[in-house]
C-alpha positions as CSV (number, residue, x, y, z in Angstrom):
1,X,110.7,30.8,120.5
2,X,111.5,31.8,117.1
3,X,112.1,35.3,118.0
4,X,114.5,34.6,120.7
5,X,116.0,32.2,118.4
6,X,116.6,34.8,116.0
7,X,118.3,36.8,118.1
8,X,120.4,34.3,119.4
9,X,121.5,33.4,115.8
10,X,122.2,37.3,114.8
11,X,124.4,37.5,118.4
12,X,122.2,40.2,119.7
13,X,121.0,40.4,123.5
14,X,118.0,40.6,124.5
15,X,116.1,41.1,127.7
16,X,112.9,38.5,128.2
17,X,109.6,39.6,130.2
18,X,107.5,36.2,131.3
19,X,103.9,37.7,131.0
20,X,102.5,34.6,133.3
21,X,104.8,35.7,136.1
22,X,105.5,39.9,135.9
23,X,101.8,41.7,135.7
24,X,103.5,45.1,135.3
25,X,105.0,43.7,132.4
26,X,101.8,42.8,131.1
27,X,100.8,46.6,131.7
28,X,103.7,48.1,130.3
29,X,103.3,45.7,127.0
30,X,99.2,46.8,126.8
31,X,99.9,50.4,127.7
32,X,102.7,50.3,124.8
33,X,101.1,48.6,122.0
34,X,97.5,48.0,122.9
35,X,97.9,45.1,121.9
36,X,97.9,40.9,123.4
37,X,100.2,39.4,121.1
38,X,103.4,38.0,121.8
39,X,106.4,38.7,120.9
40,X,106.8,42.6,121.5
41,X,110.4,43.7,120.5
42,X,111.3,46.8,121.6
43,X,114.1,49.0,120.2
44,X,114.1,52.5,121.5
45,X,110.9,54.1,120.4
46,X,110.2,51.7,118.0
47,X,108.2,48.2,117.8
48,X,107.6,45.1,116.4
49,X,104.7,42.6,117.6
50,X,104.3,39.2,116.5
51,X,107.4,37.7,115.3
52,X,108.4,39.3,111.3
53,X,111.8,38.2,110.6
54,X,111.8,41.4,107.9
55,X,110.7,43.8,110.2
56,X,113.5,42.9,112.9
57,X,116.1,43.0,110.3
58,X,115.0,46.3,109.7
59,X,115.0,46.9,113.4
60,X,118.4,45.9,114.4
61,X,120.6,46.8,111.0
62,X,119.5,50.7,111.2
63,X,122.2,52.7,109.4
64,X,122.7,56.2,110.8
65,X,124.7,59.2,109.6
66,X,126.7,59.1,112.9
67,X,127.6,55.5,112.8
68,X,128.8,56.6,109.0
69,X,131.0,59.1,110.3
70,X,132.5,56.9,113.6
71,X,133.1,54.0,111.0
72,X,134.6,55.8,108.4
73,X,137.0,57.8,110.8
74,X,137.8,54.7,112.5
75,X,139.0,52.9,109.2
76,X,140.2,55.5,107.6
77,X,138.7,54.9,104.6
78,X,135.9,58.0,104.4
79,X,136.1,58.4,100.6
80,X,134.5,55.0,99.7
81,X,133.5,53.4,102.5
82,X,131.7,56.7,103.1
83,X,129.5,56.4,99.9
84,X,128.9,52.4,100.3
85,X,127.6,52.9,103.2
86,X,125.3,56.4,102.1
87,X,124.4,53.9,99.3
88,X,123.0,51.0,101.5
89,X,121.2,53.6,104.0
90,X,119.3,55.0,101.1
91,X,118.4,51.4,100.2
92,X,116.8,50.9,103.5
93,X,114.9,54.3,103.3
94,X,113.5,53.2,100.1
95,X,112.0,49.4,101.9
């Protein structure tokens, strides 16, 4: 509950797998992260199991170069929106 109440609170979608009723999700979920424990959040190649509130902000708040570039085109701004957001990507590297 907390982790789809977390989600719900951030605004973020989410897809939800009941393990009592859908074996292959059961499979895909052991075959994934060898692992029984509930939640498993998936986000492209990466996971979480168990709910960690810090590890899911980490999770859903990555910071790439290419959403640099699309932002700062879009605002127009590229000079110091550009380096505020370089800034807080090397802050997450350095978690």
């Amino acid at each position: 509950m907390a982790a789809k109440e977390f989600f719900r609170q951030k605004g973020i979608a989410f897809q939800e797998f009941d393990l009592s009723k859908d074996q292959g999700a059961v499979t895909r979920m052991l075959r994934l992260t060898r692992q029984k424990r509930v939640p498993v959040i998936q986000k492209g190649e990466k996971y979480v199991v168990g709910f960690h509130a810090e590890e899911l902000e980490k999770l859903i708040k990555p910071i790439t170069d290419q959403y640099i570039h699309v932002v700062a085109g879009i605002t127009g701004t590229k000079g110091r929106l550009l380096k505020a957001l370089k800034a807080e990507k090397e802050k997450e590297r350095n978690l």
